[in-house]
GUBA-10790 format. One line per 3 residues: for each residue y, z, x of C-alpha. Coordinates in steps of 0.1 Angstrom, whole numbers, plus 5000, padded with zeros to 4 digits. Example, Ala and Ser with C-alpha at 12.3 -4.5 7.8 and 13.67 -1.06 7.14 Angstrom:
! residues 2
4955/5078/5123 ~ 4989/5071/5137;
This chain:
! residues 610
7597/1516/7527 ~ 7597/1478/7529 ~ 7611/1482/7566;
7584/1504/7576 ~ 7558/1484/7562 ~ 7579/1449/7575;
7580/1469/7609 ~ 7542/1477/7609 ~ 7535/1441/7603;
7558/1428/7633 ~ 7539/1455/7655 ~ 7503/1438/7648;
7517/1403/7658 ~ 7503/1405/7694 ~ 7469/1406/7707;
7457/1438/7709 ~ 7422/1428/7729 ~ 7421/1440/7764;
7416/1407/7785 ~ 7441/1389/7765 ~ 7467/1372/7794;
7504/1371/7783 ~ 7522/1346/7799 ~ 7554/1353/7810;
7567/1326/7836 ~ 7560/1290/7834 ~ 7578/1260/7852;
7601/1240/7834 ~ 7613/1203/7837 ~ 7635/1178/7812;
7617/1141/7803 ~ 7640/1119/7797 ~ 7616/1103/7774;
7584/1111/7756 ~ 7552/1108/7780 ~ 7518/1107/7773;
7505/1129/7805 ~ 7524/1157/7827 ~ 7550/1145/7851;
7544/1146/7889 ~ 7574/1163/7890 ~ 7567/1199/7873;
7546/1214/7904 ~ 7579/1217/7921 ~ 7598/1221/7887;
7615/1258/7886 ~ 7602/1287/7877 ~ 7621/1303/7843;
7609/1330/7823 ~ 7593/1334/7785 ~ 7602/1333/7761;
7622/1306/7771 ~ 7657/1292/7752 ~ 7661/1259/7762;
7701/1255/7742 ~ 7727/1279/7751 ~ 7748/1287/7722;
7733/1261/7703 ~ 7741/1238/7733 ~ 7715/1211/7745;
7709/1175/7748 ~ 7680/1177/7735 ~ 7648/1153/7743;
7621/1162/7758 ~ 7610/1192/7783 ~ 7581/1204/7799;
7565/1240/7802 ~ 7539/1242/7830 ~ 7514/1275/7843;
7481/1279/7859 ~ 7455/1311/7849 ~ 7425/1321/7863;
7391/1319/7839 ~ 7358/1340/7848 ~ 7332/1356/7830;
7352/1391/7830 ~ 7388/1370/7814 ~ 7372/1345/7795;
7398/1320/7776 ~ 7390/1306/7742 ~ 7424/1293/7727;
7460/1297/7736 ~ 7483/1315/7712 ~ 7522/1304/7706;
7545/1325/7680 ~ 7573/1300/7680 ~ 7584/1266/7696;
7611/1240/7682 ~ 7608/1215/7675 ~ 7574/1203/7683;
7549/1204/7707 ~ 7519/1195/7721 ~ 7494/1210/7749;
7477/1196/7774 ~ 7442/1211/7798 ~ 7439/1205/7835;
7457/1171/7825 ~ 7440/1164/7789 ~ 7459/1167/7759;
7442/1197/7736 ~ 7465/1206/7711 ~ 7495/1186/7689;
7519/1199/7667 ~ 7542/1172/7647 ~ 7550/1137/7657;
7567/1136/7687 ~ 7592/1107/7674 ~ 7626/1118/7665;
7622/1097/7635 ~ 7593/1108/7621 ~ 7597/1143/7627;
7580/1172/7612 ~ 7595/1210/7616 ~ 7570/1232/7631;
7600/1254/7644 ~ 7589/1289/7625 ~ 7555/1284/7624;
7529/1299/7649 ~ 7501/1275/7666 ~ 7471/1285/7681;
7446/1257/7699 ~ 7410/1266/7701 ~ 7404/1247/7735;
7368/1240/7728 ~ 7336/1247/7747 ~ 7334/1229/7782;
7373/1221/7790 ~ 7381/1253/7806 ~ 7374/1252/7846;
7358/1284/7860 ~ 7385/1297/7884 ~ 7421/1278/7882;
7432/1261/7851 ~ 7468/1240/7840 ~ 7483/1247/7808;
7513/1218/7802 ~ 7532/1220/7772 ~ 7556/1193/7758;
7584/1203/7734 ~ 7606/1180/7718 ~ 7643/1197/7711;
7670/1181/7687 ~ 7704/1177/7706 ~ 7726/1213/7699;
7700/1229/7681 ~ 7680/1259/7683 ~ 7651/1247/7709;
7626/1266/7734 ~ 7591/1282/7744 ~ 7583/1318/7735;
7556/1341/7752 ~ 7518/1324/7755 ~ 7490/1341/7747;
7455/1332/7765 ~ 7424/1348/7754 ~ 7391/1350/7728;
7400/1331/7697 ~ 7388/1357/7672 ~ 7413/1379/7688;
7440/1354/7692 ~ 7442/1342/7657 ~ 7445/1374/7640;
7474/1379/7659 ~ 7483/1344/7646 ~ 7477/1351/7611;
7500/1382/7611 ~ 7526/1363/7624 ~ 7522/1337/7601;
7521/1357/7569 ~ 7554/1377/7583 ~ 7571/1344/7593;
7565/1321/7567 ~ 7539/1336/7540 ~ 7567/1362/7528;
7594/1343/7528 ~ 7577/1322/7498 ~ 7567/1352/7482;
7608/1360/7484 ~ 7617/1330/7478 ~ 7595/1324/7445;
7603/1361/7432 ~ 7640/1352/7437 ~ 7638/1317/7420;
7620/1335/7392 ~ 7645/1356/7385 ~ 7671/1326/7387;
7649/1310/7361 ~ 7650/1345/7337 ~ 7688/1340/7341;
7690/1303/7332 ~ 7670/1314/7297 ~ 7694/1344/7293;
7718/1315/7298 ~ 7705/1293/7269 ~ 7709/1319/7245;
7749/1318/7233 ~ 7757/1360/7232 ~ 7744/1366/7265;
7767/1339/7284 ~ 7791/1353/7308 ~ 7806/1341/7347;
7784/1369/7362 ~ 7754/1356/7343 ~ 7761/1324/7356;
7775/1331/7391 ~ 7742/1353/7396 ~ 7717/1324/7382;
7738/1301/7408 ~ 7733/1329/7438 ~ 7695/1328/7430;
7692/1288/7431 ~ 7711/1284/7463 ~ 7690/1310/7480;
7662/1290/7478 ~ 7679/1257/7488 ~ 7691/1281/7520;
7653/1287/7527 ~ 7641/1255/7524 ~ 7646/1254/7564;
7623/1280/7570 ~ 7595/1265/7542 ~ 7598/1230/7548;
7571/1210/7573 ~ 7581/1174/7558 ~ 7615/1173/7545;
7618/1142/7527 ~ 7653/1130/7542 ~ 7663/1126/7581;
7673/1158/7600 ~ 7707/1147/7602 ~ 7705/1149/7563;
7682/1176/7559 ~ 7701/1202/7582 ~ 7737/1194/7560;
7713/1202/7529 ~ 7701/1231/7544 ~ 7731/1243/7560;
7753/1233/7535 ~ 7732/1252/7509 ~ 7736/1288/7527;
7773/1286/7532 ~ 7774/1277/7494 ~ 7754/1309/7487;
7778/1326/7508 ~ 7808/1315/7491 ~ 7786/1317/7457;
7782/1355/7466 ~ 7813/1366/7474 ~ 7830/1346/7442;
7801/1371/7421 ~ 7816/1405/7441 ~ 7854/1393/7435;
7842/1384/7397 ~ 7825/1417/7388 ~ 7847/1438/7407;
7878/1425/7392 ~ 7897/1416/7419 ~ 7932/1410/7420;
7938/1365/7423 ~ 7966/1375/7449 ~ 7942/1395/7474;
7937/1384/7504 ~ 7902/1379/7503 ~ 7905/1351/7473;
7930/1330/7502 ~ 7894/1333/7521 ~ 7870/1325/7496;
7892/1294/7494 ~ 7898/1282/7525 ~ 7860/1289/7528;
7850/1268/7503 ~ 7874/1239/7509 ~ 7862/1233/7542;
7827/1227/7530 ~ 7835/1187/7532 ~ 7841/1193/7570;
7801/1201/7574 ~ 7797/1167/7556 ~ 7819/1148/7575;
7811/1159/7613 ~ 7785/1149/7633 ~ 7747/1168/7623;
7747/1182/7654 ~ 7774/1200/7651 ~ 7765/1220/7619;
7742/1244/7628 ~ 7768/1260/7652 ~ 7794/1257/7628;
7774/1278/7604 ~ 7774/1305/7633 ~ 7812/1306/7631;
7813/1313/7594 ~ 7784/1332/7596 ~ 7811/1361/7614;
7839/1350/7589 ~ 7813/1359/7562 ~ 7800/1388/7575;
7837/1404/7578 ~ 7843/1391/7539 ~ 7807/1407/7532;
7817/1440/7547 ~ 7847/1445/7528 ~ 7828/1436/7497;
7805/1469/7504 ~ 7835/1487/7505 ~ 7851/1477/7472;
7818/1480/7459 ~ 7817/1514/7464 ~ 7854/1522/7456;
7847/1499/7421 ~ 7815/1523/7417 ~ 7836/1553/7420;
7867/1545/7399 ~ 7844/1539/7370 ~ 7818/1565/7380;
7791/1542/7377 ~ 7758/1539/7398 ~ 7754/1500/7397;
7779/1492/7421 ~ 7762/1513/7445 ~ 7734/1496/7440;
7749/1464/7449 ~ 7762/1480/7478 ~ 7739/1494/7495;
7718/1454/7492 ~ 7749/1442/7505 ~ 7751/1464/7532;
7712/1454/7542 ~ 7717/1418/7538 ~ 7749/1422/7564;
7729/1447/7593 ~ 7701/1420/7590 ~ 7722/1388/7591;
7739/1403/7620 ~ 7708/1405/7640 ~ 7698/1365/7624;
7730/1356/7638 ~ 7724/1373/7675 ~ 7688/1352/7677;
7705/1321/7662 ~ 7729/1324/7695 ~ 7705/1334/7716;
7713/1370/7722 ~ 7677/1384/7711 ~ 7647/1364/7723;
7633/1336/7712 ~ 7597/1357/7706 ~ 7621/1378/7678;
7621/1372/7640 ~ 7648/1358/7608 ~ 7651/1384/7590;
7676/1390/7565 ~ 7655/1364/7537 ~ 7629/1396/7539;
7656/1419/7527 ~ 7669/1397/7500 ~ 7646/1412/7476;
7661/1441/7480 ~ 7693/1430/7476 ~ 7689/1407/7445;
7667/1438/7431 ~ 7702/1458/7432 ~ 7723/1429/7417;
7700/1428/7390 ~ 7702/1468/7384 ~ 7739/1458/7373;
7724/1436/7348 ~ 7703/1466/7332 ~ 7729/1489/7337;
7749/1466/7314 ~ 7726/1462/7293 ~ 7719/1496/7286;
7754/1501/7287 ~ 7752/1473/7255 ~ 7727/1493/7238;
7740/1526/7239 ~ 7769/1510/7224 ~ 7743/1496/7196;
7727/1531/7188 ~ 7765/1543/7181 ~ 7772/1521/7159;
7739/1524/7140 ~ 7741/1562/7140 ~ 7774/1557/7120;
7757/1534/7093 ~ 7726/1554/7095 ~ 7739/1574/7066;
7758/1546/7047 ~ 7720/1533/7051 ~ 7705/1563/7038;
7722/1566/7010 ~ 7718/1530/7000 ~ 7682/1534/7005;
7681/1561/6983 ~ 7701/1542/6951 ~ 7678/1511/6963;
7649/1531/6958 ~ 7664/1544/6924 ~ 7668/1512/6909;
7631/1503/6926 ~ 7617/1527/6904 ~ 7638/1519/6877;
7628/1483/6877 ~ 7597/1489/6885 ~ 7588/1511/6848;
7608/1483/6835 ~ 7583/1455/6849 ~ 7558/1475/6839;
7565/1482/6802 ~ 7570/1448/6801 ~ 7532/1440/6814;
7517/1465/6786 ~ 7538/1450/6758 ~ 7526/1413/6767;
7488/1424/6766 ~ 7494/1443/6737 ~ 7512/1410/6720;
7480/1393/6735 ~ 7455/1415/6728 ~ 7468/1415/6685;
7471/1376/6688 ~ 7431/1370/6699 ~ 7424/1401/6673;
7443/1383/6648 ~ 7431/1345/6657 ~ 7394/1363/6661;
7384/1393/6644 ~ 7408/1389/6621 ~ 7407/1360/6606;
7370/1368/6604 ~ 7374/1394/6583 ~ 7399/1385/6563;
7375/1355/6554 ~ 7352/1380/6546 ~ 7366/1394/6523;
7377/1370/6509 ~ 7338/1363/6501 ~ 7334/1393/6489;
7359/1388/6462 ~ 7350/1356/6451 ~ 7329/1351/6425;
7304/1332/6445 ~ 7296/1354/6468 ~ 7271/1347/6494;
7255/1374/6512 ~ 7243/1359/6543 ~ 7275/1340/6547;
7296/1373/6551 ~ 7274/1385/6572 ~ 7277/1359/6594;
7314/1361/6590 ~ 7312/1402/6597 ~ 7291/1397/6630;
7313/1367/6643 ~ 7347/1394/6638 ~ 7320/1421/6660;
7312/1398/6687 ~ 7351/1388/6686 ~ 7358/1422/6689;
7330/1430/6720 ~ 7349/1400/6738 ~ 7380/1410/6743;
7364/1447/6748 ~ 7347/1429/6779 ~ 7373/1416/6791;
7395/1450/6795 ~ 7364/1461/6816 ~ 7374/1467/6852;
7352/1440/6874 ~ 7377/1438/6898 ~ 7368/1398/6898;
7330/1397/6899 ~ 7323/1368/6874 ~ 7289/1382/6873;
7292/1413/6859 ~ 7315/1397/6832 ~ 7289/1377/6824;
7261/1400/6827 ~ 7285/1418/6800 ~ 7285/1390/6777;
7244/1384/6781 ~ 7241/1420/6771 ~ 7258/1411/6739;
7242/1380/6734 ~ 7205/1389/6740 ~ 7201/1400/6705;
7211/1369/6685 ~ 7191/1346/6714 ~ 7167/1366/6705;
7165/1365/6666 ~ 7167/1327/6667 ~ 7138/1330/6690;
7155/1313/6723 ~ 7147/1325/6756 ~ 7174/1333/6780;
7168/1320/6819 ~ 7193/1342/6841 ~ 7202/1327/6881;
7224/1341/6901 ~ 7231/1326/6939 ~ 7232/1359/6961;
7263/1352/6980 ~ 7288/1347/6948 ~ 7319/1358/6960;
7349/1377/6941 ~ 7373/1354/6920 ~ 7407/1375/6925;
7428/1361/6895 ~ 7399/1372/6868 ~ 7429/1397/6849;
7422/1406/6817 ~ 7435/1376/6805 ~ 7416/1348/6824;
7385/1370/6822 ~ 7387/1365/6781 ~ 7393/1329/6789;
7359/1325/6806 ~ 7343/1345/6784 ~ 7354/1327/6751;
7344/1292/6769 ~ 7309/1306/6775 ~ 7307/1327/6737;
7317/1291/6724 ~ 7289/1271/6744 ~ 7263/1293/6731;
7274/1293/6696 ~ 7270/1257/6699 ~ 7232/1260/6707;
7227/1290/6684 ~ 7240/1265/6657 ~ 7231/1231/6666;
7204/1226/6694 ~ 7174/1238/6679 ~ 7167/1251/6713;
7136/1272/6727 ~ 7153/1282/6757 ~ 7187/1285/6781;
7194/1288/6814 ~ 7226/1303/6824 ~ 7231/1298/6865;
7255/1310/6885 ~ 7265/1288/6920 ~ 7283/1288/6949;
7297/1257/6957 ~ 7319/1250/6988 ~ 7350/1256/6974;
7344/1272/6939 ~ 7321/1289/6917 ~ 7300/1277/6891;
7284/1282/6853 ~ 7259/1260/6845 ~ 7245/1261/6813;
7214/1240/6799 ~ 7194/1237/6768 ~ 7161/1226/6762;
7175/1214/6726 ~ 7176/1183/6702 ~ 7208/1171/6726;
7233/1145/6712 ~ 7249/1113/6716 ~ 7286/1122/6742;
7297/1085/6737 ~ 7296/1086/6696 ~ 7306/1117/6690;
7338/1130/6676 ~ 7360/1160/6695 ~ 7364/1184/6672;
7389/1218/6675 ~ 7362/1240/6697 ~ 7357/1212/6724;
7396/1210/6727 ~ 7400/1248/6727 ~ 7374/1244/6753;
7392/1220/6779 ~ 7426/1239/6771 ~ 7407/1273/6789;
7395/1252/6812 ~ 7430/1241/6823 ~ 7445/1275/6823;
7418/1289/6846 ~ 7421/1255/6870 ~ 7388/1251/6866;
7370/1214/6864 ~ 7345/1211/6833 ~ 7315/1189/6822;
7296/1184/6794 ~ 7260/1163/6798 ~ 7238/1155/6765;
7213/1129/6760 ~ 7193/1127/6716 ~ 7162/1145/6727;
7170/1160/6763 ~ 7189/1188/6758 ~ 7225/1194/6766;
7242/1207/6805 ~ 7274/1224/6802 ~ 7291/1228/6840;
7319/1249/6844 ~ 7331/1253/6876 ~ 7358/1277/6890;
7381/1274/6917 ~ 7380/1301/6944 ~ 7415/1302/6942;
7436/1300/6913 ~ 7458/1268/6911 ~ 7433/1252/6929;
7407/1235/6911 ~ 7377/1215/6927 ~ 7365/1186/6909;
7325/1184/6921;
């Protein structure tokens, strides 16, 4: 499928208008040196045909050369731009004489690489002559290096640069989209790296194939390399036969070859002679890389073949896999290798970097296959301690359950040891004063009473406190109002009730801190019942930033915080303050009453001081 759709592509790289002129012969003529304008010389210059390869075999002296062609303009052929799929290295075009289009520095030294990249020059309304016209075009070619003129295209520009635009996205816009889906996949294998239990040589040796590919197309992707072309073509150069050797070290790895088979004697002299590309002239590399391009593509057809034996001995489908993108990555570099000599023309295409994909796509299939090979390997052994698991769940659970009643008798016996010590402390000792009264002597009626209803309220506390509010402060102390409304209401005080709307749920009011908040409030109002001499009370109910809180005020006979003495309530007071975390205040002026601020932490352990 991705050569059909590849092929396609190719197919719409020409013009398809009707008056579009393909030129196919143009005179040709070698400069010496750069010039500015069109030599005398090329009206009697040769005739060659295009495309056009100026080296043979990678053979030229390179400098400069000139391409040279009339056409005819009317109304019926009109000419809007001029269309060229390929020339190396750079180029520039001239009009009747005037220079039109440029393409890179013409300066050996400051060269760009416009080799693989389609032009197109819009020639501009008024410079085309009706009738005959000149086309000159000025390439400068590196010495031994690929160098020439492919077909030209003359025509309108609309129709002209869509042919350009295929071109382009075939010729270079792909190979970045291969090039940056194989560096990903290096980079996915440089993380699998960093991580200790997935480190092995075929990790690494794959992670290495990935990198080096895109060093190798860095010659098709780079415009401005940032080091001289001697320099640049060893980097590039040097960076595919390092693939190469990279690739065939990962087939002799994973397919366990012998170390005394021939091909290992290969790999090695291979790799060895990688200092010879450093050491001879620049030149001279490119063609060398055509001679180990054939000594590679031998190594690279044996590897297909004990790929697929490898596949087959262990009846595996990864291998093949591996294979078969071998065997595409060989039929295409074959047909690179036969443009890079000049045996296909210079109009034609690189294409094995396309096909990569496919064969990185089936290198990575080994990976999974692995993988899953690593996981089936897993569920085996958890199948076997599935049930050793089971059956450890199950005595788990056991002792869960067991533990579990045990936690939970213990919670009832500690609020039954906690409800008898506040009945004892409270109600109790209440009544056992009461009787007490009853059996003295001097009785005193409305003092046992008194004694009798402080056991009863006592005894409605922690009855309050069992209550299920699920941590609404307000219904505990709409609870405790309930119980208190009677006695305000014999000693003729009038109770003010506020309650902010958006008073949220305290979670930790249990049973126990509940009875804590209620005792501190029971114990405030028993206070004005007995010693304000009040009229009224208002009990409010706040939300504060980051707690809750009871203010209580009396409209009472106050008293004097500075001079007076703490007695046992006020510290009994502060202690249930501290257990709840809560911050408390106590404000009283002779003659102005008395404010009582308790405030509550919205979370336990965490009191707010306001």
């Amino acid at each position: 499928m991705l050569a059909t759709l590849l092929g396609w592509q190719i197919s719409q790289d020409e013009p398809k208008a009707v008056d579009a002129i393909e030129v196919t012969q143009a005179r040709l003529l070698r400069a010496e040196q750069y010039q500015m304008y069109p030599p005398y010389g090329l009206l009697t210059a040769p005739l060659v045909a295009l495309p056009n390869r100026i080296d043979q075999w990678l053979k030229t002296p390179g400098g400069y050369f000139w391409y040279e062609f009339e056409f005819q303009y009317s109304q019926t052929s009109p000419v809007e731009s001029i269309y060229i799929p390929r020339l190396a290295m750079n180029g520039e075009v001239y009009l009747n004489g005037e220079r039109v289009g440029y393409f890179g520095p013409m300066d050996k030294d400051q060269l760009e690489r416009n080799w693989n990249r389609p032009q197109i020059v819009n020639l501009g309304p008024g410079r085309v002559r009706m009738g005959e016209n000149t086309v000159s075009i000025q390439v400068f070619a590196f010495p031994d290096y690929l160098a020439g003129l492919s077909t030209i295209w003359l025509g309108r520009d609309a129709d002209l640069r869509k042919a350009q635009r295929v071109r382009h996205e075939v010729q270079v816009t792909s190979i970045y989209l291969s090039t940056a889906f194989v560096m990903g996949a290096g980079i996915v294998l440089a993380m699998l790296l960093g991580m200790g239990r997935s480190r092995n040589l075929n990790l690494v040796l794959l992670a290495a194939v990935c990198f080096l590919w895109g060093v190798r197309n860095l010659a098709f992707l780079t415009v401005n390399p940032p080091f001289p072309h001697e320099v640049w073509v060893r980097i590039t150069q040097g960076g595919l036969l390092l693939f190469a050797s990279t690739l065939v070290l990962l087939i002799l790895v994973y397919t366990q070859t012998h170390r005394k088979h021939w091909v290992w004697k290969v790999w090695w002299i291979f790799s060895l002679s990688f200092p010879v590309l450093l050491a001879i002239n620049a030149n001279w590399a490119l063609r060398l890389v055509s001679y180990y391009g054939f000594v590679g593509l031998l190594v690279y057809a044996w590897s297909v073949q004990r790929l697929m034996r490898f596949g087959n001995a262990r009846q595996q489908l990864a291998p093949h896999f591996f294979a078969f993108g071998m065997l595409c990555f060989v039929s295409l570099s074959i047909l690179d290798l036969m443009f890079l000599i000049g045996v296909s023309d210079f109009d034609g295409y690189f294409l094995n970097q396309y096909i990569g994909i496919v064969m990185f796509l089936a290198m990575s299939y080994f990976l999974l296959d692995r993988y899953s090979g690593l996981l089936r390997e897993s569920d085996e052994f958890n199948e076997t301690l599935q049930t050793r698991l089971m059956q450890r769940e199950a005595e788990l659970a056991a002792q869960y359950d067991n533990m579990k009643q045990i936690d939970q008798e213990k919670v009832r016996l500690a609020e039954r040891h906690r409800l008898m010590a506040d009945m004892h402390d409270g109600m109790g000792a209440n009544l056992v004063a009461a009787i007490h009264q009853i059996q003295s002597p001097a009785f005193d009626k409305a003092n046992t009473l008194e004694l009798l209803e402080s056991g009863l309220r006592d005894l409605q506390l922690n009855m309050d406190s069992l209550e299920p509010i699920e941590g609404d402060l307000v219904t505990l102390l709409g609870a405790f109002r309930y119980r208190i409304a009677n006695s305000l209401k014999a000693s003729g005080i009038s109770l003010l009730w506020s309650v902010d709307e958006d008073v949220p749920e305290l979670n930790y009011l249990d049973p126990r801190n509940a009875l804590h908040v209620l005792r501190i409030v029971q114990e405030v109002f028993a206070n004005i019942l007995k010693h304000s001499q009040a009229t009224a009370v208002t009990l409010a109910v706040l939300r504060g930033p980051k707690y809750v809180g009871v203010h209580i005020e009396d409209n009472g006979v106050g008293f004097d915080l500075q001079g007076a003495t703490l007695g046992k309530g006020m510290k009994n007071l502060r202690h249930r303050a501290a257990q709840l975390g809560a911050h408390m205040a106590i404000d009283s002026r002779p003659g102005e009453g008395t404010r009582f601020v308790l405030h509550l932490p919205l979370e336990h352990g965490k009191p707010e001081h306001a």
